[in-house]
C-alpha positions as CSV (number, residue, x, y, z in Angstrom):
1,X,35.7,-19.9,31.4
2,X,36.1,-17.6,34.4
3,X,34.5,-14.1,34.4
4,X,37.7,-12.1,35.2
5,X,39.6,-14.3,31.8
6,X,36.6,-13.3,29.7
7,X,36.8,-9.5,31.0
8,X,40.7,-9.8,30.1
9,X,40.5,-11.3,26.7
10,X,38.1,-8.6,25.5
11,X,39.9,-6.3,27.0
12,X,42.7,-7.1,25.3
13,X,41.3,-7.3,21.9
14,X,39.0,-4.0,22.4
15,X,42.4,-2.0,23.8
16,X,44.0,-3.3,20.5
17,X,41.2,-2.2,18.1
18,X,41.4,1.3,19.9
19,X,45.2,1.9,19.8
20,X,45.3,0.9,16.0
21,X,42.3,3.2,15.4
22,X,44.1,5.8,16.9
23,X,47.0,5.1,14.8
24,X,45.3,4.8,11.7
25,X,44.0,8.3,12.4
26,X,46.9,9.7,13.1
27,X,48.7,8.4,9.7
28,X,45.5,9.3,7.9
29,X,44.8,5.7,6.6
30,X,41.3,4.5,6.1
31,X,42.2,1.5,3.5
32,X,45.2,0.1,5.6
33,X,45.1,-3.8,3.9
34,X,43.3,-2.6,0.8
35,X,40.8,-4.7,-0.6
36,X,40.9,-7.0,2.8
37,X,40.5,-3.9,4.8
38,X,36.6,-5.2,5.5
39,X,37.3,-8.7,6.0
40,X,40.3,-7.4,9.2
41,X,37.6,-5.1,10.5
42,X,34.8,-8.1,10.4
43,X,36.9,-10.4,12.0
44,X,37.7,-8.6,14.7
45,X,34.0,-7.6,15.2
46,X,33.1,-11.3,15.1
47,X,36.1,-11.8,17.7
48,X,33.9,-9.4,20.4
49,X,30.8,-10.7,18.9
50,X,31.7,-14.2,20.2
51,X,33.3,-12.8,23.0
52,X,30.1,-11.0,23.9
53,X,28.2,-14.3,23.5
54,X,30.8,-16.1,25.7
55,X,29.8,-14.1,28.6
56,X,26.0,-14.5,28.2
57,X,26.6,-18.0,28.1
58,X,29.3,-17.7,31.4
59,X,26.7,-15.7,32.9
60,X,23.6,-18.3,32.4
61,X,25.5,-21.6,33.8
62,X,27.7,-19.5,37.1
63,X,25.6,-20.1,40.1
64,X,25.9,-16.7,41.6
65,X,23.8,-13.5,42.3
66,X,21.5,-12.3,39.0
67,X,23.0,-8.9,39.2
68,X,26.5,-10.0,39.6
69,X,25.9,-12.3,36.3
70,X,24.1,-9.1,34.4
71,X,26.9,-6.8,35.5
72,X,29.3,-9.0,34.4
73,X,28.0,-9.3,30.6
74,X,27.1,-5.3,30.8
75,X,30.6,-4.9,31.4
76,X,31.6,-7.2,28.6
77,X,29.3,-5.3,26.4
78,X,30.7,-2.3,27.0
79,X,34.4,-3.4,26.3
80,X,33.8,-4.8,23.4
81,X,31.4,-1.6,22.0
82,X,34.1,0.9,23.3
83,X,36.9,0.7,20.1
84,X,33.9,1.3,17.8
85,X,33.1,4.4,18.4
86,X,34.6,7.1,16.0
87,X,36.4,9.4,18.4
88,X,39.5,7.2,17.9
89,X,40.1,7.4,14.7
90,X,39.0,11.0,14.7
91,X,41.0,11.9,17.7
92,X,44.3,10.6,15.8
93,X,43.3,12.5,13.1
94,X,43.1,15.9,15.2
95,X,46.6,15.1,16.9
96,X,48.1,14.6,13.8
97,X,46.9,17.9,11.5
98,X,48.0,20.0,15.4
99,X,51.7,18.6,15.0
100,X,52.0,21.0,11.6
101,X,51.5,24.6,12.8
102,X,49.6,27.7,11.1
103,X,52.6,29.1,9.7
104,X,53.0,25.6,7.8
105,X,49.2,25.3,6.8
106,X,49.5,28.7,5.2
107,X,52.3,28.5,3.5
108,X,50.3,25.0,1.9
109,X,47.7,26.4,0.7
110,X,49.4,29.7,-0.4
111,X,51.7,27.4,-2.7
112,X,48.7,25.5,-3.6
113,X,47.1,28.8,-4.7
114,X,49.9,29.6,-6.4
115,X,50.9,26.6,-8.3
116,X,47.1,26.3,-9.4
117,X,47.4,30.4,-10.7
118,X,50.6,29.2,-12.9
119,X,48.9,26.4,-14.7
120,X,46.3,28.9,-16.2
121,X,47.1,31.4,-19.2
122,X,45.4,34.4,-17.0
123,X,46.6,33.2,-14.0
124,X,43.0,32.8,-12.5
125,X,42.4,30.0,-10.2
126,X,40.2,27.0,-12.4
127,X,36.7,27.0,-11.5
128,X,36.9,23.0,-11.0
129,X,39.5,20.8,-10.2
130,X,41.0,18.8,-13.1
131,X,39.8,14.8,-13.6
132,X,41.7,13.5,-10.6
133,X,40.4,16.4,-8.5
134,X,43.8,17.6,-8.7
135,X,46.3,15.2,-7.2
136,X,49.0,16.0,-10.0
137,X,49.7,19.0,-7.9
138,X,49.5,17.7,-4.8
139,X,52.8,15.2,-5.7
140,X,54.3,18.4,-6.4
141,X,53.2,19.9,-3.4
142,X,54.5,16.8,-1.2
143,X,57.9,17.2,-2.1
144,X,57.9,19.9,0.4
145,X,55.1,19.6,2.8
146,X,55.5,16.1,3.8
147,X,52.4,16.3,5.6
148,X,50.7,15.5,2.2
149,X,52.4,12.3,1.8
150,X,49.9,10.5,4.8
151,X,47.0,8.7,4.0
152,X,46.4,5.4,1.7
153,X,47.0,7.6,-1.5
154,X,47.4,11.2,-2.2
155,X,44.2,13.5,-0.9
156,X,42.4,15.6,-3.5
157,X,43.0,19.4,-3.5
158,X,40.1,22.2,-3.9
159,X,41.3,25.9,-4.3
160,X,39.8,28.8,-3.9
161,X,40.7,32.8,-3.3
162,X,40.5,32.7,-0.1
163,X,40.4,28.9,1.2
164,X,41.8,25.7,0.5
165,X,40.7,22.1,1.4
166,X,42.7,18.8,1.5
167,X,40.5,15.3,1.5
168,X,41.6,12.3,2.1
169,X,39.3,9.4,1.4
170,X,35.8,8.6,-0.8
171,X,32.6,7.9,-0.2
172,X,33.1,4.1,0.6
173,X,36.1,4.0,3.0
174,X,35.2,7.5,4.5
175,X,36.6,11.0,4.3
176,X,39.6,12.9,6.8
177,X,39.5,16.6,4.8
178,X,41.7,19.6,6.3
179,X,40.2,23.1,5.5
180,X,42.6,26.0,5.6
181,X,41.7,30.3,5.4
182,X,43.3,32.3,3.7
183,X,42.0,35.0,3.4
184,X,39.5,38.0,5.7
185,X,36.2,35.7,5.3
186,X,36.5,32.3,7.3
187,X,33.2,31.0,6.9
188,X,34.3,27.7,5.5
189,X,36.0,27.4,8.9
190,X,33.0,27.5,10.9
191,X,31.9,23.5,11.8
192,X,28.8,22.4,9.8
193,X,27.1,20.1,12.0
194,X,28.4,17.3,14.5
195,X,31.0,16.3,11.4
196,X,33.6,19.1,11.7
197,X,35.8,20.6,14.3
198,X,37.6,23.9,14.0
199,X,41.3,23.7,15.7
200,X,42.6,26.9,15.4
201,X,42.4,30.1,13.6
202,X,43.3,28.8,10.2
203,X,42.1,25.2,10.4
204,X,39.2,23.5,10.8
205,X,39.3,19.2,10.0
206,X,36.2,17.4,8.7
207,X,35.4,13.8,8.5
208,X,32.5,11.7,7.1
């Protein structure tokens, strides 16, 4: 197989991988096909795998210059290692929580607040959240901030006085979480490590 059909095919299959990532990140799905959501991703990393191997083997029988032949899989190589990296997804992500404004985050997490405040006798916000780390409010919630309605399935909800956090995701599939100030003290908006990124005054986004 030529070296410039090898270069397009991965190219082609690597450009495809990244645009989906970025759409997936932008609609907040990490589980897209469910259960088969491993075996999609597999495939397509034996697809560059083979692809890779292609190109080593191109490289070994064409009877030109060494470092033409090592370029040519280095470039391969990098093609098919460039959709894997996590800035696409997380990139979509960022994009996505931009298009709703301050005012809009707020005004979440103030109803959030609120609606939590009502469910109590006392009208104190619960220590905890309830069982399924409160996603009974958040379908409430949805109804009119529609931004709550991305992901795979609803997010969980943590409130607090003076913050709020939205996560979308678990422990196996990954995490997307939204964290939103309300109030003087902002600390929970400051990044903690390389895993966080604060986008405005109000909101910082997390993933894991």
């Amino acid at each position: 197989m030529k070296f410039s059909t090898l270069i397009g095919i991965t190219l082609t299959v690597s450009g495809t991988l990244a645009v989906s990532e970025l759409a997936l990140g932008y609609f907040i799905r990490l589980a897209p096909l469910g259960l088969l959501t491993p075996l999609f991703y597999l495939g397509l990393l034996l697809a560059l795998l083979i692809l890779v191997v292609s190109s080593i083997v191109a490289a070994i029988r064409s009877k030109g210059p060494a470092s033409e032949r090592l370029a040519f899989v280095l470039v391969i190589f990098a093609i098919a290692c460039f959709p894997w990296l996590k800035i696409w997804t997380i990139e979509g992500f960022e994009y996505r929580v931009r298009q709703t404004n301050d005012a809009s985050w707020t005004r979440l997490a103030i109803d959030a607040q609120e609606m939590l405040r009502a469910s109590t006798p006392n009208r104190q916000l619960p220590d905890y959240p309830d069982h399924d780390w409160n996603r009974r409010y958040v379908l409430e919630l949805a109804k009119s901030h529609p931004v709550l309605r991305l992901g795979d399935f609803p997010p969980k909800l943590f409130v607090e006085e003076d913050s709020v956090s939205i996560d979308w995701g678990s422990g196996l599939i990954g995490s997307r979480s939204v964290h939103i100030s309300t109030g003087s003290n902002d600390a929970r908006l400051k990044p903690q490590g390389d895993r966080s990124r604060r986008i405005s005054d109000v909101v910082t986004i997390g993933w894991d």
